[in-house]
PDBQT receptor file of N, H, CA, C and O in Angstrom, charges set to zero:
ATOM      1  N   UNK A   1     -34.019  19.693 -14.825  1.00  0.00    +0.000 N 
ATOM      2  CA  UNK A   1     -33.181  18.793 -14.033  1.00  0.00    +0.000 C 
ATOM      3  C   UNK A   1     -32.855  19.490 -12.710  1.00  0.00    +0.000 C 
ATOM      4  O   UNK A   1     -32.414  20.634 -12.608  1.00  0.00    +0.000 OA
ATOM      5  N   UNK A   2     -33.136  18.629 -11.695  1.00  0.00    +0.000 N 
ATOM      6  H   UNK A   2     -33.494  17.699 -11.778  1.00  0.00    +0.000 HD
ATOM      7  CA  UNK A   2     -32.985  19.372 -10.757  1.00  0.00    +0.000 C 
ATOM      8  C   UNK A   2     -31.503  19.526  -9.789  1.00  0.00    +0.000 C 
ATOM      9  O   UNK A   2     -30.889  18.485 -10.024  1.00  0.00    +0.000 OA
ATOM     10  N   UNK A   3     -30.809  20.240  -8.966  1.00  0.00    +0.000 N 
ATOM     11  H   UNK A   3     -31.308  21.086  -8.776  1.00  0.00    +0.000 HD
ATOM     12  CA  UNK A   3     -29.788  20.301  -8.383  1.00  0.00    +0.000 C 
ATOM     13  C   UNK A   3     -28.552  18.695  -8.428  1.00  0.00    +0.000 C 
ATOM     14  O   UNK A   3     -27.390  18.432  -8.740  1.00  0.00    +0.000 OA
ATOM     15  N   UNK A   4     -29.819  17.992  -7.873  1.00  0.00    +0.000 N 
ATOM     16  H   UNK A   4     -30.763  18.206  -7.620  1.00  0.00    +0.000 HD
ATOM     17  CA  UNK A   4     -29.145  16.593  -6.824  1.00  0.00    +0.000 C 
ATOM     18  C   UNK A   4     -28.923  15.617  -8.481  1.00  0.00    +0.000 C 
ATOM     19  O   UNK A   4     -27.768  15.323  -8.790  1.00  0.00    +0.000 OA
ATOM     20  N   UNK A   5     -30.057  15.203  -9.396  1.00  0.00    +0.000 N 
ATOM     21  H   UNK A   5     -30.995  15.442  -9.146  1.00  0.00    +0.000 HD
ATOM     22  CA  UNK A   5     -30.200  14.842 -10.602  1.00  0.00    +0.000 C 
ATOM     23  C   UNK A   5     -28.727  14.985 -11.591  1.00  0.00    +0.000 C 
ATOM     24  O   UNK A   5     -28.175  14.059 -12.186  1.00  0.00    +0.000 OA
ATOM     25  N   UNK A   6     -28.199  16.781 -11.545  1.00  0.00    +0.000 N 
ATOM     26  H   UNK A   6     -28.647  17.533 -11.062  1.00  0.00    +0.000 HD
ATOM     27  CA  UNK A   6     -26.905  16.897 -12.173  1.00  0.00    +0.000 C 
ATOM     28  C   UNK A   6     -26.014  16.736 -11.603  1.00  0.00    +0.000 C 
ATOM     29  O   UNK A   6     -24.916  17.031 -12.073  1.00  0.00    +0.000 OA
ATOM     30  N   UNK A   7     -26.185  16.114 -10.160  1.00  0.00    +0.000 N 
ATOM     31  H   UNK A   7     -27.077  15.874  -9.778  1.00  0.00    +0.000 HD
ATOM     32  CA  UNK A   7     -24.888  16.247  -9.521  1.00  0.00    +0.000 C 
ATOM     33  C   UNK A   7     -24.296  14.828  -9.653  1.00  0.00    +0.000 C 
ATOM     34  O   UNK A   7     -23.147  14.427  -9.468  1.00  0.00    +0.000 OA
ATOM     35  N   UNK A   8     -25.650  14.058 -10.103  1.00  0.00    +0.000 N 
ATOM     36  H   UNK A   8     -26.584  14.383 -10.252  1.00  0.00    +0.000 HD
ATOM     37  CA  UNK A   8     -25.385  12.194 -10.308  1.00  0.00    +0.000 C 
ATOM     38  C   UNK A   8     -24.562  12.099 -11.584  1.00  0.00    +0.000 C 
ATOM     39  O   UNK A   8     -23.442  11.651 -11.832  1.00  0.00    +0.000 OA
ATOM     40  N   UNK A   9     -25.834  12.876 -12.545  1.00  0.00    +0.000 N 
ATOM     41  H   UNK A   9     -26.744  13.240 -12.344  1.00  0.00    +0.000 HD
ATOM     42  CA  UNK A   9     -24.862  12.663 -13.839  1.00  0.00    +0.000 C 
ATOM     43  C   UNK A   9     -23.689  13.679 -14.417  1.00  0.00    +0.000 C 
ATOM     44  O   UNK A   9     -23.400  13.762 -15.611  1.00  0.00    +0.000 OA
ATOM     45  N   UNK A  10     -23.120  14.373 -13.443  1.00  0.00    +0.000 N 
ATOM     46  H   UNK A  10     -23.355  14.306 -12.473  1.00  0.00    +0.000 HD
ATOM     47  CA  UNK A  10     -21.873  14.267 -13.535  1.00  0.00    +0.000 C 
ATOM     48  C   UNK A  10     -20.881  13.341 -12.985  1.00  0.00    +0.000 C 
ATOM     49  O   UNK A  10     -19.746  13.093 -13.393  1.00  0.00    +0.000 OA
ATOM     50  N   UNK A  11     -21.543  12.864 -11.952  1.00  0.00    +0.000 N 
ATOM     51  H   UNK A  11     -22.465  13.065 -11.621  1.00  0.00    +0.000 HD
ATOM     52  CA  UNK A  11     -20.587  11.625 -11.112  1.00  0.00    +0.000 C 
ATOM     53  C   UNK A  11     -20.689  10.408 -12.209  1.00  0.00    +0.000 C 
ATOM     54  O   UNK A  11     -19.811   9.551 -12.106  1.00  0.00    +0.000 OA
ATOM     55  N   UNK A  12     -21.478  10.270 -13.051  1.00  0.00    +0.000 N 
ATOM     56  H   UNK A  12     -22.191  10.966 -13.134  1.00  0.00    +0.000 HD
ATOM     57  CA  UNK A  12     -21.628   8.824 -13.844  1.00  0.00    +0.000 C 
ATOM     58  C   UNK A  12     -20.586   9.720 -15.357  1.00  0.00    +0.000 C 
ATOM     59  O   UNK A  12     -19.840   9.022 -16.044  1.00  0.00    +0.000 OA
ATOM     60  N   UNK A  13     -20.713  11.057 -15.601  1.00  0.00    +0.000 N 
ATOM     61  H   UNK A  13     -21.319  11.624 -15.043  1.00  0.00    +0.000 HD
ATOM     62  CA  UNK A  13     -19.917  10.846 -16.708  1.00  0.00    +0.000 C 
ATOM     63  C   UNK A  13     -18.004  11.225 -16.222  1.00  0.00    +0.000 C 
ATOM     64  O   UNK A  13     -17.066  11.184 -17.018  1.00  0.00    +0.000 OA
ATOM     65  N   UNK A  14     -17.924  11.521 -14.920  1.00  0.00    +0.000 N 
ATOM     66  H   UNK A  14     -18.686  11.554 -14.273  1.00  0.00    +0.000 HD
ATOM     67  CA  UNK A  14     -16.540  12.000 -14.621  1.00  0.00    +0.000 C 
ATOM     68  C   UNK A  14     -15.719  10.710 -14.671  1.00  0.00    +0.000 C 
ATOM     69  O   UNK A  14     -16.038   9.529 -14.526  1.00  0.00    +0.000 OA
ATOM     70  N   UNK A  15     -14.283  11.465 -14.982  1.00  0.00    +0.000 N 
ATOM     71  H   UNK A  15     -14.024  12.424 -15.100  1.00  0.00    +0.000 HD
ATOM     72  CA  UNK A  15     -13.693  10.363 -14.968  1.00  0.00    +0.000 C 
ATOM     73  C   UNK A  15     -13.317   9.150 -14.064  1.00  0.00    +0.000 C 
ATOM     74  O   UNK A  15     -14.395   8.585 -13.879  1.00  0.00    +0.000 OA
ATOM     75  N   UNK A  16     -12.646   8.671 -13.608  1.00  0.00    +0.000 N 
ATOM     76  H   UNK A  16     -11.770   9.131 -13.758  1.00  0.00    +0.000 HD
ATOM     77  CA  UNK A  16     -12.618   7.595 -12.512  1.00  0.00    +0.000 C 
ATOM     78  C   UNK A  16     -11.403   8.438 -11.710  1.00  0.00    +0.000 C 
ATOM     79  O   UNK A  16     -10.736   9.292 -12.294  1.00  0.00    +0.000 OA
ATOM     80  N   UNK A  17     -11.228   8.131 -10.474  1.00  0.00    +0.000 N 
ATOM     81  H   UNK A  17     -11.771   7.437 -10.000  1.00  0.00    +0.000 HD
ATOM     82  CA  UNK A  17     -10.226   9.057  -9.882  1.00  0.00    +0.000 C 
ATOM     83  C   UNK A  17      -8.760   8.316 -10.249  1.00  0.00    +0.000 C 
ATOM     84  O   UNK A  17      -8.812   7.241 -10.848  1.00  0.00    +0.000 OA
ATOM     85  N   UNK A  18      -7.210   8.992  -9.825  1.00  0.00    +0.000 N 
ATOM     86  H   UNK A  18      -7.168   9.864  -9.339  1.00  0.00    +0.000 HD
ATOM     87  CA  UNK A  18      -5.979   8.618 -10.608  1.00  0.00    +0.000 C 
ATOM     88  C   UNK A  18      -5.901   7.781  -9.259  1.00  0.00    +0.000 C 
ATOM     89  O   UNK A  18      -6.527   8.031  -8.229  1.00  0.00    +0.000 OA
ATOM     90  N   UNK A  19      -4.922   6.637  -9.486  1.00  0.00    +0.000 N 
ATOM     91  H   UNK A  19      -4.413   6.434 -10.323  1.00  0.00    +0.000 HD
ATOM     92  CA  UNK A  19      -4.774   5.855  -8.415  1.00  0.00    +0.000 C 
ATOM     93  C   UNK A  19      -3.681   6.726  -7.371  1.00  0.00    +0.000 C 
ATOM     94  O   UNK A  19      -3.010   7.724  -7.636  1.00  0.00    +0.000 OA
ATOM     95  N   UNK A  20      -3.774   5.998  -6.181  1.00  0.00    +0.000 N 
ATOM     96  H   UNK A  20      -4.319   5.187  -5.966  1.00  0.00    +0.000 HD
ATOM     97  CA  UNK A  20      -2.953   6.642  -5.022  1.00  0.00    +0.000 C 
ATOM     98  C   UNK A  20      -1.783   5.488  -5.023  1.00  0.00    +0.000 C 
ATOM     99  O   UNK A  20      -1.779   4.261  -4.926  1.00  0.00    +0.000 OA
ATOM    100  N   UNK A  21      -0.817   6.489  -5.176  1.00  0.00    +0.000 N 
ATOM    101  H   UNK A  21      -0.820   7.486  -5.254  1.00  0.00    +0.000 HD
ATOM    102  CA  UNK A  21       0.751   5.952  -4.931  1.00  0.00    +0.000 C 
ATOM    103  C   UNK A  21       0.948   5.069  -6.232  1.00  0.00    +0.000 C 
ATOM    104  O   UNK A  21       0.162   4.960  -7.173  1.00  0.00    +0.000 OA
ATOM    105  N   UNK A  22       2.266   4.423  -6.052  1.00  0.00    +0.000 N 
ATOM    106  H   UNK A  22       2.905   4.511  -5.288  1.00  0.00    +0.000 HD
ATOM    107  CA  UNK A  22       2.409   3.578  -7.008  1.00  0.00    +0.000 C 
ATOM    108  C   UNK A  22       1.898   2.068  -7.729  1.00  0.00    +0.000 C 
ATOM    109  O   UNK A  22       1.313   1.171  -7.121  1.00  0.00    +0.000 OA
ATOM    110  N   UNK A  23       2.220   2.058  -8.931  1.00  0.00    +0.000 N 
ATOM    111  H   UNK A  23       2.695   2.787  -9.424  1.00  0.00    +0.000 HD
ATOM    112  CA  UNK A  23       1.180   0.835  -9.665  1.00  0.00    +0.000 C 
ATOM    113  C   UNK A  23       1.754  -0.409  -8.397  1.00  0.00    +0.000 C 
ATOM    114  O   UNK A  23       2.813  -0.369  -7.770  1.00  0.00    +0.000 OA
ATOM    115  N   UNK A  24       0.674  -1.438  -8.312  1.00  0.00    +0.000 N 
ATOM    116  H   UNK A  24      -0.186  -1.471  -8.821  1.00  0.00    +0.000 HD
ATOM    117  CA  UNK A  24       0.928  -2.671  -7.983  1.00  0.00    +0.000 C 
ATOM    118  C   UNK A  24       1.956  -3.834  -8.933  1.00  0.00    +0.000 C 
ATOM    119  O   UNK A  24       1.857  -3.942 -10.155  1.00  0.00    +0.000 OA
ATOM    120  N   UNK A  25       2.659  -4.415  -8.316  1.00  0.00    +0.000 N 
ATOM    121  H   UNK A  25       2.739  -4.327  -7.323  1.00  0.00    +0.000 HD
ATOM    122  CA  UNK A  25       3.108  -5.395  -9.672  1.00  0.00    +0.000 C 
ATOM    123  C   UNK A  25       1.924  -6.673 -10.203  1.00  0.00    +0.000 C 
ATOM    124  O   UNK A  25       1.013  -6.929  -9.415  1.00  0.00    +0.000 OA
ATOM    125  N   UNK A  26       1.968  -7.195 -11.116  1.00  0.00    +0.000 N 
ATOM    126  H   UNK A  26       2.708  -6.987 -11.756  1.00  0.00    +0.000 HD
ATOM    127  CA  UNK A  26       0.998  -8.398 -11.417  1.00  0.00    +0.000 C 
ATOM    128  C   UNK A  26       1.271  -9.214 -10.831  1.00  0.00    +0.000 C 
ATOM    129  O   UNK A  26       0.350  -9.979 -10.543  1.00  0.00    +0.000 OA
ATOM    130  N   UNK A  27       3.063  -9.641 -10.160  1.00  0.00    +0.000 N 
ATOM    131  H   UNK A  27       3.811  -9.020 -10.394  1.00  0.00    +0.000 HD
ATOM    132  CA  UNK A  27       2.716 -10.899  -9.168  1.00  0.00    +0.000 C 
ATOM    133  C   UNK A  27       2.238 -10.817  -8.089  1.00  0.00    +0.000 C 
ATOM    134  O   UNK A  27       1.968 -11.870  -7.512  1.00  0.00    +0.000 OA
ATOM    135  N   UNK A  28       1.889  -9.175  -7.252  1.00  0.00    +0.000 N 
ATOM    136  H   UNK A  28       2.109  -8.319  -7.721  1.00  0.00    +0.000 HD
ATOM    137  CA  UNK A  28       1.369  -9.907  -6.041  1.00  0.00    +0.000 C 
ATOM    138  C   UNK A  28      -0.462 -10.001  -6.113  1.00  0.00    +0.000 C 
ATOM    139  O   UNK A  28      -1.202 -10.402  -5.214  1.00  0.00    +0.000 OA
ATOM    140  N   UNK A  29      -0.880  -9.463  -7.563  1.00  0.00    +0.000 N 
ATOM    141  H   UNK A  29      -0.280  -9.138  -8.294  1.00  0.00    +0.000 HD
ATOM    142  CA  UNK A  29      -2.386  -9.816  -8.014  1.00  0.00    +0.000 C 
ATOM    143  C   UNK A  29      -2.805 -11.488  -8.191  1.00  0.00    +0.000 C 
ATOM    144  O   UNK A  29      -3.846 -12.121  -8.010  1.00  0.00    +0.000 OA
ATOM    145  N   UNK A  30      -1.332 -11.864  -8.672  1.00  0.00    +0.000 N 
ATOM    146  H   UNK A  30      -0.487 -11.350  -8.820  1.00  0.00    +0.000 HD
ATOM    147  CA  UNK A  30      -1.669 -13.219  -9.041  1.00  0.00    +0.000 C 
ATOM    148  C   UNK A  30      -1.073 -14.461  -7.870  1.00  0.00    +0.000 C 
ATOM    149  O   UNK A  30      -1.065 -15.691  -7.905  1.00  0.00    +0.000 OA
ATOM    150  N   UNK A  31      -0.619 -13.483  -6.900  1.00  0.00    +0.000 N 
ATOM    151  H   UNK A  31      -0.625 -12.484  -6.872  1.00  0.00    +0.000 HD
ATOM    152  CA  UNK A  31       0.083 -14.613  -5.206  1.00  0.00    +0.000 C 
ATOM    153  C   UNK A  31      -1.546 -15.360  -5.117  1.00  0.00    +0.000 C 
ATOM    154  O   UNK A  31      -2.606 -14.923  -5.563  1.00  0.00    +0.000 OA
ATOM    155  N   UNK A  32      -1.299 -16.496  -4.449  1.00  0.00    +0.000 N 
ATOM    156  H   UNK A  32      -0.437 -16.851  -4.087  1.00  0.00    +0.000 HD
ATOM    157  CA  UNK A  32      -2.506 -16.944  -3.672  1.00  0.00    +0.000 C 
ATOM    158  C   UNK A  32      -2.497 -16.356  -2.269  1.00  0.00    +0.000 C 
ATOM    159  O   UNK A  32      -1.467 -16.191  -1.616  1.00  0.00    +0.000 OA
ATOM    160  N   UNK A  33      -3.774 -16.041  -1.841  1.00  0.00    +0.000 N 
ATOM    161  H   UNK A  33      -4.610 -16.175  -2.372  1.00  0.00    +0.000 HD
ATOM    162  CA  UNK A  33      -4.154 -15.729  -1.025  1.00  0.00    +0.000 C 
ATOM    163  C   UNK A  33      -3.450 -15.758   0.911  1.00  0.00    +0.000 C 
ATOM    164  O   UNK A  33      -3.679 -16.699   1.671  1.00  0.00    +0.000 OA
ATOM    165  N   UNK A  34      -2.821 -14.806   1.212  1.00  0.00    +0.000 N 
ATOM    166  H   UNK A  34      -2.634 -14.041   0.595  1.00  0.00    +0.000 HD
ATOM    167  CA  UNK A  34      -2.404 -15.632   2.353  1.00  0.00    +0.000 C 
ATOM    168  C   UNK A  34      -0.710 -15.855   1.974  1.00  0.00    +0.000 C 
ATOM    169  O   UNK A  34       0.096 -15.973   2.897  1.00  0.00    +0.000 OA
ATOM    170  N   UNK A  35      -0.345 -15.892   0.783  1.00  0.00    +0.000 N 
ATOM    171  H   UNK A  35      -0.999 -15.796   0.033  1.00  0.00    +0.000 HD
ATOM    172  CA  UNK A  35       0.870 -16.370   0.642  1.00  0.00    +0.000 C 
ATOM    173  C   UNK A  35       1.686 -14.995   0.150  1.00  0.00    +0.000 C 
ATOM    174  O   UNK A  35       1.177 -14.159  -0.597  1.00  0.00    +0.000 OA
ATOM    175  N   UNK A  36       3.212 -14.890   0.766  1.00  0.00    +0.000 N 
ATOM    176  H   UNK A  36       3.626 -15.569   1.373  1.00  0.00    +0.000 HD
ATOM    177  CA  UNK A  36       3.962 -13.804   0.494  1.00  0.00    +0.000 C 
ATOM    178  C   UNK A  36       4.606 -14.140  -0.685  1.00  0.00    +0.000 C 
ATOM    179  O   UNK A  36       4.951 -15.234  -1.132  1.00  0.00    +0.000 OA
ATOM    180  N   UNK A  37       4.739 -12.696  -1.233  1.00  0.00    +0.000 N 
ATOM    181  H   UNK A  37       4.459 -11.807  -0.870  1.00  0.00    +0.000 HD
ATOM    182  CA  UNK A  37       5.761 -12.116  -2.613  1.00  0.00    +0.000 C 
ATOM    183  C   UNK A  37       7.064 -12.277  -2.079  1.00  0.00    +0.000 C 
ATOM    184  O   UNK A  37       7.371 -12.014  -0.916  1.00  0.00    +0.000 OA
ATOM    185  N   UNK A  38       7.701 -12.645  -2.816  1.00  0.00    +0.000 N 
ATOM    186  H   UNK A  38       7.452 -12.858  -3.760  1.00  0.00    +0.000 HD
ATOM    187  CA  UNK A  38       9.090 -12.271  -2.860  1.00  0.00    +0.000 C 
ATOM    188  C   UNK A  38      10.192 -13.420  -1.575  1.00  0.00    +0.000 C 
ATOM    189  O   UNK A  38       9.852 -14.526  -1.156  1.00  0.00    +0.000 OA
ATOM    190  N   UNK A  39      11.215 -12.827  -1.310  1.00  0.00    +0.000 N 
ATOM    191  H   UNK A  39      11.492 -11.928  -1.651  1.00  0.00    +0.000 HD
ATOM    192  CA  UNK A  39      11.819 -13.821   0.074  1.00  0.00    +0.000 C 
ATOM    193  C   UNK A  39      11.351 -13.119   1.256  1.00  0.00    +0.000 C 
ATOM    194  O   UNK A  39      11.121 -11.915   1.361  1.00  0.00    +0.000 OA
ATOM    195  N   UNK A  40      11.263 -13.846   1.954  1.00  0.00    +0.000 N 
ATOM    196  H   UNK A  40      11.450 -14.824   1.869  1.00  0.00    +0.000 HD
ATOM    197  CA  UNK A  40      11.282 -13.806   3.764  1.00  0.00    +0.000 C 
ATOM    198  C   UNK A  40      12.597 -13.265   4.349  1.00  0.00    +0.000 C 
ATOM    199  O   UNK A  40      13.555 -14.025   4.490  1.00  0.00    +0.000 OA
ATOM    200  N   UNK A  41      12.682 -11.645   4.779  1.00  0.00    +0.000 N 
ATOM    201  H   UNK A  41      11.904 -11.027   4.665  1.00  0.00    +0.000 HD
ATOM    202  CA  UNK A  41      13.845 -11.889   5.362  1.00  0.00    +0.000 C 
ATOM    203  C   UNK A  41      14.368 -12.974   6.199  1.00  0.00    +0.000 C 
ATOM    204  O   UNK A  41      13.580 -13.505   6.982  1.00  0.00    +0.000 OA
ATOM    205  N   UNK A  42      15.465 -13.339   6.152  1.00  0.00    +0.000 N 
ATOM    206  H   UNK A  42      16.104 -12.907   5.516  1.00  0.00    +0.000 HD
ATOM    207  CA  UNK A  42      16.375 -14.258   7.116  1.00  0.00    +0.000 C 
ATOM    208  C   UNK A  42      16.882 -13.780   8.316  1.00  0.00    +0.000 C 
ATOM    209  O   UNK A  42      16.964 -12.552   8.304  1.00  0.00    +0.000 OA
ATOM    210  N   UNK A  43      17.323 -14.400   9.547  1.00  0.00    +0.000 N 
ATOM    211  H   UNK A  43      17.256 -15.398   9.557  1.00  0.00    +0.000 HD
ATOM    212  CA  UNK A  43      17.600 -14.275  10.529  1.00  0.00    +0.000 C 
ATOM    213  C   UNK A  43      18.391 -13.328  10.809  1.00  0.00    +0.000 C 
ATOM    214  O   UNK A  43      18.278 -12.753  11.892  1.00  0.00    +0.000 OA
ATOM    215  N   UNK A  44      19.467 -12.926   9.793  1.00  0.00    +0.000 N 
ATOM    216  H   UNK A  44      19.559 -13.393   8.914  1.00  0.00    +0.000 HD
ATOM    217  CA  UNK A  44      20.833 -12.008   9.936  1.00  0.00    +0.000 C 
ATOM    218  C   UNK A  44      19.944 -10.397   9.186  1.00  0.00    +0.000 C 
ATOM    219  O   UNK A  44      20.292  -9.267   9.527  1.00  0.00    +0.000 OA
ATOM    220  N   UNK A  45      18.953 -10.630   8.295  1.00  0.00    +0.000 N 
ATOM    221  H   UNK A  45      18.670 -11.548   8.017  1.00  0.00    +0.000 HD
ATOM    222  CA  UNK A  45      18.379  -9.615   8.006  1.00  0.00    +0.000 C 
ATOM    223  C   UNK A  45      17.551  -8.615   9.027  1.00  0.00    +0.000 C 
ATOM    224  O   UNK A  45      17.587  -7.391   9.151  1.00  0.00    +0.000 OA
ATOM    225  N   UNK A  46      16.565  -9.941   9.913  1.00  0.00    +0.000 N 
ATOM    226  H   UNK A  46      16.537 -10.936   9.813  1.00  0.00    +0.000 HD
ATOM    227  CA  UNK A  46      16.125  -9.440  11.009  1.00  0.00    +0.000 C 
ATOM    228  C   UNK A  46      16.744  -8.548  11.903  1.00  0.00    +0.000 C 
ATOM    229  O   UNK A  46      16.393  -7.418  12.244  1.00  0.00    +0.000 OA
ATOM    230  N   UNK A  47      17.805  -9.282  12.260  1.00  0.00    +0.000 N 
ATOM    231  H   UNK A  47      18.090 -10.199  11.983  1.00  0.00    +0.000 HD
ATOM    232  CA  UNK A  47      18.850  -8.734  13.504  1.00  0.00    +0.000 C 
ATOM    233  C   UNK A  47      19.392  -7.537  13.443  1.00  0.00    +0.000 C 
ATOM    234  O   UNK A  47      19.530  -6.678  14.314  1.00  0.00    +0.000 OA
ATOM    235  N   UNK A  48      19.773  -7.571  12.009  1.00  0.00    +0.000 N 
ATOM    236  H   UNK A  48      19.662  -8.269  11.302  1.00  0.00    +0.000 HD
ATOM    237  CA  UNK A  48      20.199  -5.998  11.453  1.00  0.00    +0.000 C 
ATOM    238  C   UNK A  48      19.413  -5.126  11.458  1.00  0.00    +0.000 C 
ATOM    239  O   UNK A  48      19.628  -4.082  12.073  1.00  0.00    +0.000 OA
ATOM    240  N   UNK A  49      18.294  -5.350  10.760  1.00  0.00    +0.000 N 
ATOM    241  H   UNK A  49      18.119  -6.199  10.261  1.00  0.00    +0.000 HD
ATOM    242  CA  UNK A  49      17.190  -4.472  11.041  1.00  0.00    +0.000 C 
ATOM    243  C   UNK A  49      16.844  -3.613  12.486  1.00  0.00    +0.000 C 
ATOM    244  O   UNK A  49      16.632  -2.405  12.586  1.00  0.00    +0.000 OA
ATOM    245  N   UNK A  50      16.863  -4.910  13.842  1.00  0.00    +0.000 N 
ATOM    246  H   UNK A  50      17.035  -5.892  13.760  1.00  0.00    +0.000 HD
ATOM    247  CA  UNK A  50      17.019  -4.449  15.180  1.00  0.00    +0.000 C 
ATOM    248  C   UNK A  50      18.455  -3.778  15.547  1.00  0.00    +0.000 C 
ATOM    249  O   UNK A  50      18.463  -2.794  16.286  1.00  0.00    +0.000 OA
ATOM    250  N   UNK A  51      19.418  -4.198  15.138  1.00  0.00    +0.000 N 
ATOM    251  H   UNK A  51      19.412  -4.998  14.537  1.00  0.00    +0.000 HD
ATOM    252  CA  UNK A  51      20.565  -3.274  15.531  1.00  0.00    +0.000 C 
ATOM    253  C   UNK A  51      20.681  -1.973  14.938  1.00  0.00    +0.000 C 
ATOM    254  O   UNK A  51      21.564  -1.131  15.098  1.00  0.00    +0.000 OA
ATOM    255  N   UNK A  52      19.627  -1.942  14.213  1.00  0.00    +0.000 N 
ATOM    256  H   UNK A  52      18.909  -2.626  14.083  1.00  0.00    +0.000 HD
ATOM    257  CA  UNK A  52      19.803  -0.119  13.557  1.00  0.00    +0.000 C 
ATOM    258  C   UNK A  52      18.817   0.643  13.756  1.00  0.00    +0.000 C 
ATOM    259  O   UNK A  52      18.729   1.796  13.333  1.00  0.00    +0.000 OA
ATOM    260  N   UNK A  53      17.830  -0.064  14.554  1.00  0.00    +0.000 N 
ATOM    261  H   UNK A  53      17.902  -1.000  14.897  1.00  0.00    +0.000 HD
ATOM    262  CA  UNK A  53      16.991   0.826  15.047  1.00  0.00    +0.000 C 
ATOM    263  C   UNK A  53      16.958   1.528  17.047  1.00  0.00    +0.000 C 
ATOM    264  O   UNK A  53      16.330   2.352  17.712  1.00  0.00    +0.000 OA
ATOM    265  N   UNK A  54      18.197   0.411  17.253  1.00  0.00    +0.000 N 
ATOM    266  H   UNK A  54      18.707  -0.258  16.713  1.00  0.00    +0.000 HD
ATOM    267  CA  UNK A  54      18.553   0.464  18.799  1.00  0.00    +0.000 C 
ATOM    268  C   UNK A  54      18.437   1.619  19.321  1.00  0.00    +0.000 C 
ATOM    269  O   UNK A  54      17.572   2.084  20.064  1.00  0.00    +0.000 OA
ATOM    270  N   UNK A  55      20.082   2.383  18.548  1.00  0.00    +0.000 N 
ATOM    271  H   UNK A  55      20.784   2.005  17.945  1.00  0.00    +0.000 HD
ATOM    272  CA  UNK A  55      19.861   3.652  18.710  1.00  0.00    +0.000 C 
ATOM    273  C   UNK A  55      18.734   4.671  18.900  1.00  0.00    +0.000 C 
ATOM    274  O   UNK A  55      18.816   5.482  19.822  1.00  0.00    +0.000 OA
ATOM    275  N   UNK A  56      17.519   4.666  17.934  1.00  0.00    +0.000 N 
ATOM    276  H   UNK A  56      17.453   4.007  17.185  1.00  0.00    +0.000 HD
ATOM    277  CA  UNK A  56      16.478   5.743  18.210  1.00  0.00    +0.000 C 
ATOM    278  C   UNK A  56      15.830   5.145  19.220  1.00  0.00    +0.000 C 
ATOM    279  O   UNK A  56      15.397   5.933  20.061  1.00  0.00    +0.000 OA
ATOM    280  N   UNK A  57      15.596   3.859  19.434  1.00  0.00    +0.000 N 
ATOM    281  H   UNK A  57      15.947   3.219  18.750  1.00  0.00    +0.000 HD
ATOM    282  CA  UNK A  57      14.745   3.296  20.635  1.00  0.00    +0.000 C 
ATOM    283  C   UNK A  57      15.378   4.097  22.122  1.00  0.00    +0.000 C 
ATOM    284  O   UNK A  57      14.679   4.858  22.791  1.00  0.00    +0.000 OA
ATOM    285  N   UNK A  58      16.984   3.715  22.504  1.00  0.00    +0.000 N 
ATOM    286  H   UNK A  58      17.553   3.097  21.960  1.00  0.00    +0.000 HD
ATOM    287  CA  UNK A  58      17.273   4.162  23.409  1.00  0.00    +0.000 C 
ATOM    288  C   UNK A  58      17.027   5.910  23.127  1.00  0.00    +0.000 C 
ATOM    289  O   UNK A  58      16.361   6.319  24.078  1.00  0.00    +0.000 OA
ATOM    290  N   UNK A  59      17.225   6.639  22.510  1.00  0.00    +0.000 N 
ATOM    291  H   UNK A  59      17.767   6.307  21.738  1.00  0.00    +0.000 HD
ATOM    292  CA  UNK A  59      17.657   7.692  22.945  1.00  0.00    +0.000 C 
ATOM    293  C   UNK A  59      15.629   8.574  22.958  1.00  0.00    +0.000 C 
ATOM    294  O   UNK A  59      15.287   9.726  23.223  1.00  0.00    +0.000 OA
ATOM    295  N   UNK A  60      14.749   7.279  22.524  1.00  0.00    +0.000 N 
ATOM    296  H   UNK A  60      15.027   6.343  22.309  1.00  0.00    +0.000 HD
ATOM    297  CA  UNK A  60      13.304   7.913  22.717  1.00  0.00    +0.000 C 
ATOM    298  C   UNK A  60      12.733   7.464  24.400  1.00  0.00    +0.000 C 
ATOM    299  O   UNK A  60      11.541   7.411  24.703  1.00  0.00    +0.000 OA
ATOM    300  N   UNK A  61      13.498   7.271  25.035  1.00  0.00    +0.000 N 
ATOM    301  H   UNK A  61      14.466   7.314  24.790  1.00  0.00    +0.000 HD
ATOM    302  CA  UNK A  61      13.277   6.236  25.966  1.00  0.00    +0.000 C 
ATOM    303  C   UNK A  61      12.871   7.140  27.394  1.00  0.00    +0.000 C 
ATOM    304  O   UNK A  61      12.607   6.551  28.443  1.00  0.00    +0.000 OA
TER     305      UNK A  61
């Protein structure tokens, strides 16, 4: 067997690699396509979001 030959069939008997980061949930496997999980932040969520990032904006400025 030559070099390249064992290097396959170790790749066909190794294991599969561990996944990266954390498991997925099953609902967003089973969302349709295009369509979001969970709620949409709301308007007051948005805003907050921008008022707490103000600060680092100005002071990267």
């Amino acid at each position: 067997m030559t070099g390249a030959a064992a290097l396959v069939a170790l790749a066909c008997y190794a294991p599969p690699p561990a996944p990266i980061g954390p498991p997925v949930p099953d609902a967003v496997h089973r969302a349709p396509l295009g369509e979001a999980v969970g709620p949409a932040p709301g308007r007051a969520d948005v805003a907050a979001a921008i008022e707490a990032v103000a600060p680092i904006r100005r002071r990267h400025r």
